[in-house]
C-alpha positions as CSV (number, residue, x, y, z in Angstrom):
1,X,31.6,28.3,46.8
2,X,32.2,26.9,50.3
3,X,29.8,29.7,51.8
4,X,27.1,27.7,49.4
5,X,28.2,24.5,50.8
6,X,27.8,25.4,54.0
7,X,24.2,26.4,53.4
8,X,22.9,23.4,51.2
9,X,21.8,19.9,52.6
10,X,20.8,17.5,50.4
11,X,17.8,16.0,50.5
12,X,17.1,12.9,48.6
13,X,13.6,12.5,46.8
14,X,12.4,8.7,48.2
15,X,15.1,8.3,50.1
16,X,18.0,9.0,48.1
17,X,21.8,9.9,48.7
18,X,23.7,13.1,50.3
19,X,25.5,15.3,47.5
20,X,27.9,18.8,47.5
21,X,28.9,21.1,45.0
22,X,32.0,20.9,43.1
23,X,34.5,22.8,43.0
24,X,36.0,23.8,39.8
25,X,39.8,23.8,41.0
26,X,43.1,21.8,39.2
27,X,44.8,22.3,42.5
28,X,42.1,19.4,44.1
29,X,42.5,16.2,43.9
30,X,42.5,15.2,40.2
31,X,39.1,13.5,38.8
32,X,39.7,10.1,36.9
33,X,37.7,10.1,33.5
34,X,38.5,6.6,33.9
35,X,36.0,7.0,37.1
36,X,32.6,8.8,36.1
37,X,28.9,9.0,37.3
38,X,28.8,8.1,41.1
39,X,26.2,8.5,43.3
40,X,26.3,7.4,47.2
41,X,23.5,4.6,47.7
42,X,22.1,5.6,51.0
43,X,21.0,8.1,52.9
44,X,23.3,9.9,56.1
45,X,20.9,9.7,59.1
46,X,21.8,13.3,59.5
47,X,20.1,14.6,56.6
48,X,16.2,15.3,56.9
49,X,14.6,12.8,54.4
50,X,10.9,13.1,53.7
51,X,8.9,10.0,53.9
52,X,7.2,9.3,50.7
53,X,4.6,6.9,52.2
54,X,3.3,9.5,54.8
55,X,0.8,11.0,52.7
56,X,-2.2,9.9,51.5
57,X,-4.7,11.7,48.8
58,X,-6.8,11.0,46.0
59,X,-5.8,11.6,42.4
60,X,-5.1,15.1,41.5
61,X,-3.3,17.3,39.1
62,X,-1.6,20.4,39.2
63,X,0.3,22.8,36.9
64,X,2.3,25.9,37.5
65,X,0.6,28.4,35.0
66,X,1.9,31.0,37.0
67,X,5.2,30.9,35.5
68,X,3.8,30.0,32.0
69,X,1.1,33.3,32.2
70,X,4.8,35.6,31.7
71,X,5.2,33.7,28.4
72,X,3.4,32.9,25.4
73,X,4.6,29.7,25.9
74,X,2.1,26.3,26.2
75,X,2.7,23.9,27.9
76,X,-0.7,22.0,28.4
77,X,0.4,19.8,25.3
78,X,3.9,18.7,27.0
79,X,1.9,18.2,30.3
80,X,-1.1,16.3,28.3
81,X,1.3,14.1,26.4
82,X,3.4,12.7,29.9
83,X,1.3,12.8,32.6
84,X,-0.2,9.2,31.7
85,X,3.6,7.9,31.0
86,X,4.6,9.1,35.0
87,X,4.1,6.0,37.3
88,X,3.9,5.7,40.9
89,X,6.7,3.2,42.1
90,X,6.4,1.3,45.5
91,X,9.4,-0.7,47.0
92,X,7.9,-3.5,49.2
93,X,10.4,-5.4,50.9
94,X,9.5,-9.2,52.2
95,X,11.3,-9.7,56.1
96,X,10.9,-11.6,59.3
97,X,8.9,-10.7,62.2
98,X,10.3,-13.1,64.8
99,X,8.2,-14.1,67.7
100,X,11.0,-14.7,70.4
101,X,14.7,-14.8,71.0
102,X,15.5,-18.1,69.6
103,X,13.7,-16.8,66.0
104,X,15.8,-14.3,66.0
105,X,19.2,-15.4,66.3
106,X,18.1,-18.1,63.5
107,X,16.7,-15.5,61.1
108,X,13.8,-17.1,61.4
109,X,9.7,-15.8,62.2
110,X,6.7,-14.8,59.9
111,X,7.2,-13.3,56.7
112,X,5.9,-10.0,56.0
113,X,5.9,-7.3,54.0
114,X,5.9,-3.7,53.9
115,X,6.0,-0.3,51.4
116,X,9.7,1.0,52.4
117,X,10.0,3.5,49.9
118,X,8.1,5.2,47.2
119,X,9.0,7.5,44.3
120,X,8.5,7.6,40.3
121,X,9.5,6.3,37.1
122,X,8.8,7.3,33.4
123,X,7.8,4.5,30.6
124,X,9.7,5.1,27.6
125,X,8.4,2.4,25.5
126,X,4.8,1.2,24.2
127,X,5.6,-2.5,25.9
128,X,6.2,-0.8,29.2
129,X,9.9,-0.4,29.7
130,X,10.5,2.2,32.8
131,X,12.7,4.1,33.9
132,X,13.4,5.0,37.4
133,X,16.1,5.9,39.7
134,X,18.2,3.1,41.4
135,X,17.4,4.5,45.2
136,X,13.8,4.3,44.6
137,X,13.9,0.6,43.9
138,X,16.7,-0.7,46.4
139,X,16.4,-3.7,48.3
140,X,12.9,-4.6,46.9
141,X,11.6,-7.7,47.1
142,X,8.8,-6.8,44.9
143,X,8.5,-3.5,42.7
144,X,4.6,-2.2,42.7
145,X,4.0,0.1,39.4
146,X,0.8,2.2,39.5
147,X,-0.1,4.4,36.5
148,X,-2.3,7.7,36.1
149,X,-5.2,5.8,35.6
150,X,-5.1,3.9,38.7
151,X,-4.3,0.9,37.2
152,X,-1.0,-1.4,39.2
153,X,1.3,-4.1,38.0
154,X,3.5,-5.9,39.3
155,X,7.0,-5.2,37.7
156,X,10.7,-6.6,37.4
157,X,14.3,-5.3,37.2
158,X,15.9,-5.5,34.2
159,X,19.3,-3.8,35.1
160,X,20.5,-0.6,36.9
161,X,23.7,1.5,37.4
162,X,24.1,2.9,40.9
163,X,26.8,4.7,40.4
164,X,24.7,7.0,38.2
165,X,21.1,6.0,40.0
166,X,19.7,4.7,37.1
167,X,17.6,1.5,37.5
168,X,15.2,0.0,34.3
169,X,11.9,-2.0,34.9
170,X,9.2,-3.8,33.1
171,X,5.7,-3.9,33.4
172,X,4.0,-6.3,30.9
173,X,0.2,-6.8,30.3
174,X,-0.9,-9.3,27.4
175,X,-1.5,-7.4,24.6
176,X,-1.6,-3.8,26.1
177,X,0.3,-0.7,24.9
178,X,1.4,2.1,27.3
179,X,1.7,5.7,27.0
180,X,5.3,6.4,26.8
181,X,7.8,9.6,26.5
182,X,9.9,10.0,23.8
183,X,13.9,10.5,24.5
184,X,15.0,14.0,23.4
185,X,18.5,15.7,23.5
186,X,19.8,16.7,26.7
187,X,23.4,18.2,24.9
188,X,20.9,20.5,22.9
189,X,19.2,21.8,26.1
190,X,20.0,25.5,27.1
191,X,20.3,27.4,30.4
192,X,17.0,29.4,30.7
193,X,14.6,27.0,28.2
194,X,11.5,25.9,29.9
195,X,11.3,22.2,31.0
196,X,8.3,20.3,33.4
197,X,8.6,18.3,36.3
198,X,6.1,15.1,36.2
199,X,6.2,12.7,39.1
200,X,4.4,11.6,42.1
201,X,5.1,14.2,45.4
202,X,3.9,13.0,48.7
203,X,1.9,10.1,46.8
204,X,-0.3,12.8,44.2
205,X,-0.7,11.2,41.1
206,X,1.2,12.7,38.1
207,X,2.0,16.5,39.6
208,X,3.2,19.2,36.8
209,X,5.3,21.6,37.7
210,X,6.8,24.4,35.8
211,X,10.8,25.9,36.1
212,X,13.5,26.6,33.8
213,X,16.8,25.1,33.0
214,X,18.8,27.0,35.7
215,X,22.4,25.0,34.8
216,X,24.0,22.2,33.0
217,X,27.0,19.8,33.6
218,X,26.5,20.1,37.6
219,X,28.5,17.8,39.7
220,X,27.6,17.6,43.6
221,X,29.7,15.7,45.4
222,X,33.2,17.1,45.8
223,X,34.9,14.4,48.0
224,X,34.1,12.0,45.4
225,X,36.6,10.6,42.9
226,X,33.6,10.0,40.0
227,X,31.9,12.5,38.6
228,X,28.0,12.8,37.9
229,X,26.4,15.6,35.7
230,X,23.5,16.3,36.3
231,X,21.0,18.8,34.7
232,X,20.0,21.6,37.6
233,X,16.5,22.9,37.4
234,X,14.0,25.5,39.3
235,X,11.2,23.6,38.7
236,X,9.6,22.3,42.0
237,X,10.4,19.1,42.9
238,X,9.7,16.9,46.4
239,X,9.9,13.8,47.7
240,X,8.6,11.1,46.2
241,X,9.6,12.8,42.7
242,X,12.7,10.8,42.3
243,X,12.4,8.9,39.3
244,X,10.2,10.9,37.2
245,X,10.4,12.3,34.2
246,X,11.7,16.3,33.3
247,X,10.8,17.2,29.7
248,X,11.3,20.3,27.7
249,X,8.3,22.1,26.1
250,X,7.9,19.2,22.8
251,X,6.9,16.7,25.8
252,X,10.2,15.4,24.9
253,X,12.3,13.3,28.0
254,X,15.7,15.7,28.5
255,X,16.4,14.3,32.6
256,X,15.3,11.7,35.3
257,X,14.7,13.6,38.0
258,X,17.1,12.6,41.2
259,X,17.7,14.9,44.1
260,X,17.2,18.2,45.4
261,X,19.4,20.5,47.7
262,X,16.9,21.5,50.8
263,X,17.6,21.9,54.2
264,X,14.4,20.4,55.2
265,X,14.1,17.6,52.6
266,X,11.3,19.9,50.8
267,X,11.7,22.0,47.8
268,X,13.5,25.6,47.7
269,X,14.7,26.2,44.0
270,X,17.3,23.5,43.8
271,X,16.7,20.3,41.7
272,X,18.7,17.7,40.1
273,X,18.0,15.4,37.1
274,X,20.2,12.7,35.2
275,X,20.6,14.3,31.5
276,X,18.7,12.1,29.2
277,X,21.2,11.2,26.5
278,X,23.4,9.3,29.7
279,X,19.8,7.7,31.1
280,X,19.3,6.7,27.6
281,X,23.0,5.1,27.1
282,X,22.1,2.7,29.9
283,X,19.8,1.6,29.2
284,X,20.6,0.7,25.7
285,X,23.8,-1.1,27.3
286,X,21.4,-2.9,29.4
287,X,19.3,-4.1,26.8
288,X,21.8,-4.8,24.5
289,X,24.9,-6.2,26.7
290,X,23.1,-6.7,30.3
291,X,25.7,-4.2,32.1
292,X,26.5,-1.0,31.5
293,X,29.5,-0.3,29.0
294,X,31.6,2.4,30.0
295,X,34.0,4.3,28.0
296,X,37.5,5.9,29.5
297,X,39.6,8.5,27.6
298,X,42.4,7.5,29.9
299,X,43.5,10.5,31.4
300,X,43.2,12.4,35.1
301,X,43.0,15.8,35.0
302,X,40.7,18.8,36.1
303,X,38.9,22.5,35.2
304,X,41.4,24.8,34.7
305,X,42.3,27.6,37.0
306,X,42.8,31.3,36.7
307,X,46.2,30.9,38.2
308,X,47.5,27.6,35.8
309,X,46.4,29.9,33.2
310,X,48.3,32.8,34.4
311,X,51.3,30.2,35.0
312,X,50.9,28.1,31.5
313,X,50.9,32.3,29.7
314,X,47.3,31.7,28.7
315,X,44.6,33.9,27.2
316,X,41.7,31.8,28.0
317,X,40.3,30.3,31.3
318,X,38.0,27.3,29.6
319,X,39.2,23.9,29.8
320,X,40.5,20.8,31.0
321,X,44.4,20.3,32.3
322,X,45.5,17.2,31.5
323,X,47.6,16.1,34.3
324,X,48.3,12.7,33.8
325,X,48.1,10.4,31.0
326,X,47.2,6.5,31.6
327,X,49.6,3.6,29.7
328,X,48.7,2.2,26.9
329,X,45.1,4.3,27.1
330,X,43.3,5.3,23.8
331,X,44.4,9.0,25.0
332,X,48.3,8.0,25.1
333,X,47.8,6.0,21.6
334,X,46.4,9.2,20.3
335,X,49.1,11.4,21.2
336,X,47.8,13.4,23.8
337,X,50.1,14.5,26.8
338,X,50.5,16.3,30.5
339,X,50.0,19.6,30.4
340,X,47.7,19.3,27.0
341,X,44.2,21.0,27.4
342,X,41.2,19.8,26.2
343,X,38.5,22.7,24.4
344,X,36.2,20.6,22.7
345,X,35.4,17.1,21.7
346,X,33.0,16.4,18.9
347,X,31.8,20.0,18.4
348,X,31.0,20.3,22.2
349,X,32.7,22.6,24.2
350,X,34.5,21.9,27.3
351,X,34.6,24.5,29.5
352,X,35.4,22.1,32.4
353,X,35.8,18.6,33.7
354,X,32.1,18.3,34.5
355,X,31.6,18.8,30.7
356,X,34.3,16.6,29.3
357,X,32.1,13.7,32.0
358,X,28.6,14.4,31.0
359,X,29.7,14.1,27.2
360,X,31.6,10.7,27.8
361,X,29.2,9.5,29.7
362,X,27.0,8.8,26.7
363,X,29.7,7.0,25.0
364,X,31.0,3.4,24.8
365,X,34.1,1.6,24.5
366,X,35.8,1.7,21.0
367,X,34.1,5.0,19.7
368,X,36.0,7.0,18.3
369,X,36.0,11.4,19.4
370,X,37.8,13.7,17.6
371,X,39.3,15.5,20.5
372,X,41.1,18.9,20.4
373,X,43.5,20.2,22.7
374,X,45.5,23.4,23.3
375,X,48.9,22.5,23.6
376,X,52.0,25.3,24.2
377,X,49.2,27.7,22.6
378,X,48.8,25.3,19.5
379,X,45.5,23.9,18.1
380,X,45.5,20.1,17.4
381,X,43.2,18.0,16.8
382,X,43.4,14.2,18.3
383,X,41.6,10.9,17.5
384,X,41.0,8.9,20.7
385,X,39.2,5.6,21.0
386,X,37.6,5.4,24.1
387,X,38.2,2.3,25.9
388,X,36.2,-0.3,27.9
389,X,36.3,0.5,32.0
390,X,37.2,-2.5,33.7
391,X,37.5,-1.5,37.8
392,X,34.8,-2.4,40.1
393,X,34.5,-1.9,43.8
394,X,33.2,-4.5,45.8
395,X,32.5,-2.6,48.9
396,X,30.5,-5.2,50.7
397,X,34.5,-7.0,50.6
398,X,36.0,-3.6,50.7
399,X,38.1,-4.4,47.6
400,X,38.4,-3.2,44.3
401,X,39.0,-5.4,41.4
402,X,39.8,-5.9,37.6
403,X,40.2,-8.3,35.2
404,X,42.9,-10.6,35.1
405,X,44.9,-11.7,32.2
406,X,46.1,-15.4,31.2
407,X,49.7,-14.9,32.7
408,X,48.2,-13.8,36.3
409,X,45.7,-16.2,36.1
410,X,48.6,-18.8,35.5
411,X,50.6,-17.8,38.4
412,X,48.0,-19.2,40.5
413,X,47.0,-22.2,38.0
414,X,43.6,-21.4,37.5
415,X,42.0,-20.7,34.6
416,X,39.0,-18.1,35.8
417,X,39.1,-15.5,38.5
418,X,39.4,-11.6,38.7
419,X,42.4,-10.0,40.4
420,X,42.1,-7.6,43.8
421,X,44.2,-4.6,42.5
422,X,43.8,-2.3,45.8
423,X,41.8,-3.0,49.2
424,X,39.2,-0.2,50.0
425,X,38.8,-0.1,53.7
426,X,41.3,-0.2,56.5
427,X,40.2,-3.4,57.7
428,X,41.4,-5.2,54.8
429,X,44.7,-3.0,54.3
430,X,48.0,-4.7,55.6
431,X,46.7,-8.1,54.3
432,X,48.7,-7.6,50.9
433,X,45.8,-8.1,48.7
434,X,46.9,-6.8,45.8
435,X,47.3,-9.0,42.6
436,X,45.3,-11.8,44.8
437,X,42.7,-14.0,42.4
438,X,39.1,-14.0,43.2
439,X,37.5,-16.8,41.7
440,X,34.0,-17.8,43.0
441,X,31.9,-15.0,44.7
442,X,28.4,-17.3,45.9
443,X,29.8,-20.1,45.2
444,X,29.7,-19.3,41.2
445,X,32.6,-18.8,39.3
446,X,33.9,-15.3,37.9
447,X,35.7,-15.1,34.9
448,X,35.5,-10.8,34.7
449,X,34.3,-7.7,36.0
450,X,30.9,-8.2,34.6
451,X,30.5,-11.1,36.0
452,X,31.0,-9.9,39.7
453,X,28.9,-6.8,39.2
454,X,25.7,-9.0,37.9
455,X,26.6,-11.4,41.2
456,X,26.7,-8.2,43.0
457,X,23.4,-5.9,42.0
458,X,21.4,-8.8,42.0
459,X,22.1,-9.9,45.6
460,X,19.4,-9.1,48.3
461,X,21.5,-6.9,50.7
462,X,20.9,-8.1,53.8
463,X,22.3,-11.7,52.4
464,X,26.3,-12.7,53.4
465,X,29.1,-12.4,50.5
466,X,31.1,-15.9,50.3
467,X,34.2,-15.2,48.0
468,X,37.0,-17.4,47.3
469,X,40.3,-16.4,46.8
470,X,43.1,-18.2,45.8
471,X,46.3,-16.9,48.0
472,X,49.9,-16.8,46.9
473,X,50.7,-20.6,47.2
474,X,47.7,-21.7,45.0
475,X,45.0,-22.5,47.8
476,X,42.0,-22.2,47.8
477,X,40.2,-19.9,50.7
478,X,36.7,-18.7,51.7
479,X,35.4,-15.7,53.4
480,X,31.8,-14.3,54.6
481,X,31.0,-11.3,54.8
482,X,27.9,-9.8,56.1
């Protein structure tokens, strides 16, 4: 596995994020479920990136029948029935040009704008909800949609998850309904079935491309503590893809496409798409709650290892080791315990901890899974309700918060704020942080996690963070940072 490390570079299709293979290991580090679907939000200056604006060429389509002329397999219907849902999305960002020195150091000068980044997105609804990954649209001041037919609207942000590089938009036009692709079921996908590749490489409108389903439950980035599944494919996929739509041979929507591994940022066999059923969650819990709702069995744990297994006696290698069990967690309510293995939840099997993510990650807080465990070589079958993930990182503040209850909020005599339960960064370590109240972030007042994270996403990043603590004698304090 690390020999494949050491050969794979991640490229990131519009100017995405760096990712490595996992390593499937209980001996690492042990993965949090309570922590699941990260993605880095920019892009290592080491990595070769391919700019998606470089390229300019009229309207074209291509499709790889080369690969479909070895099967009886069709897949001009799939290909007929999406290419008119892909959209080309443009990122234009609005900044100052200043004219001399004194402009500068007061922010000020002419406005202008420019095309920073480019990629694709997939409508998945007749009144022009899209779909797109978070990367492709970050720091926008304006979000320019054009569609197969040349057509362009303008369009907004309705939400987005960076940790899993989701983003949704809308593009509205009185009284006009848009091509869409339906959502299928990613779970149901299988390693070798066929899938296309639609999106927009090096600006051509609506490119189809043709691979198979060369893995499931992949997670890329070993030195992270949150996990991200993603589907792997061989169908050919470069920059300025990101965002666009893979479907299976029903012109059904089974993964967003995200990243590929490529030593020059161009395609060689390696891509990456979010499964559909977790792109589909989100944007449900957008639409429905305005932030993503996140379900946690309460456990850490990892893939079991040939050698636990040889230690724990045994006769199976498939699994999850339970290593820890959180308090008063849905897990430890439901009976499970340290050293218990997890097999299957719901029907699906979990052959590692990549599995036992993916298959959480399309569930919410206060569902119910019927989870079963091998425990001193003993079936049993648990009932655990997932419960809601409440820890955010603030890492502009380099802080990581939760959400207080009444007694802590009453310690500092204030009836709203969220409490800093670890500092990030060593800069803010040795201040004794911990179990300090945050209680305005912008000058508006928090009164939970949800709060801070819609403060949070819907800042322009270049734009100073004012947060006011309370400190341990009750007073009030602010702090910018930038």
């Amino acid at each position: 596995m690390k020999r494949l490390l050491s050969l794979l570079l991640v490229g990131i299709l519009g100017g995405a994020s760096a990712l490595l293979i996992q390593k499937y290991i209980i001996n690492k580090p042990d993965k949090e479920v309570e922590v699941i679907s990260a993605m880095p939000d920019s892009t290592p200056t080491s990595f070769n990136v391919s700019n998606t604006d470089t390229v300019s060429t009229p309207n074209v389509t291509y499709t790889s029948n080369h690969l479909a002329a070895a099967t009886n397999i069709d897949f001009t219907i799939a290909a007929e029935s999406t290419v008119n849902a892909v959209v080309h999305v443009k990122n234009v960002t609005t900044y100052r040009r200043p004219r001399n020195y004194m402009e500068y150091l007061r922010n000020g000068g002419k406005l202008e704008k420019a095309i920073t980044g480019a990629g694709s997105g997939v409508i998945i609804t007749e009144d022009g909800y899209i779909v797109t990954n978070n990367h492709v649209i970050k720091g926008a001041s304006e979000i320019k949609v054009t569609l197969n037919n040349n057509r362009t609207y303008s369009a907004k942000i309705i939400g987005k998850e960076p940790k899993a590089d989701i983003a949704l938009l809308k593009i509205e036009h009185e009284g006009e309904k848009f091509d869409y692709v339906p959502f299928g079921d990613s779970n149901t996908t299988k390693i070798g079935e066929w899938v296309l590749a639609v999106g927009n490489p090096f600006n051509l409108t609506s490119t189809v491309t043709a691979g198979i389903i060369s893995a499931k439950a992949r997670d890329l980035d070993e030195n992270d503590a949150n996990l991200q599944s993603f589907i792997q494919t061989d169908a050919a996929i470069n920059p300025g893809n990101s965002g666009g739509a893979l479907v299976n041979t029903k012109g059904e929507l089974i993964g967003i496409n995200t990243a590929i591994t490529s030593q020059t940022g161009s395609y060689i066999g390696y891509a990456f798409a979010v499964p559909s059923n977790h792109a589909k969650k989100i944007v449900q819990d957008i639409l429905e709650y305005g932030d993503v709702q996140k379900g946690i069995l309460g456990i850490k744990g990892g893939t079991l290892s040939e050698e636990a297994a040889k230690e724990l006696d045994l006769d199976f290698l498939n699994g999850v080791y339970v290593s820890e069990v959180t308090t008063n967690s849905g897990a430890e309510k439901a009976g499970v315990k340290e050293g218990d293995i997890i097999t299957n939840i719901d029907g699906v099997a979990i052959n590692k901890f990549e599995d036992l993510a993916a298959y959480i990650n399309t569930k919410r807080p206060n569902d119910v899974l019927n989870v079963i465990i091998n425990r001193n070589n003993h079936k049993l079958t648990l009932p655990v309700v997932l419960t809601l993930y409440q820890v955010y990182e603030i890492k502009e503040v380099g802080v990581e918060i939760t959400n207080a209850t009444k007694e802590e909020l009453a310690k500092f005599n204030t009836k709203n704020g969220v409490k800093i339960t670890k500092a990030l960064t060593r800069s803010m370590q040795g201040y004794g942080l911990e179990g300090i109240i945050i209680t305005e972030i912008d000058k508006q007042k928090v009164n939970s996690v949800t709060d801070v994270k819609r403060i949070i996403q819907n800042k322009d990043e270049r734009e100073d963070i004012v947060v006011t603590f309370l400190d341990r004698s009750g007073e009030k304090k602010h702090f910018i940072f930038n």
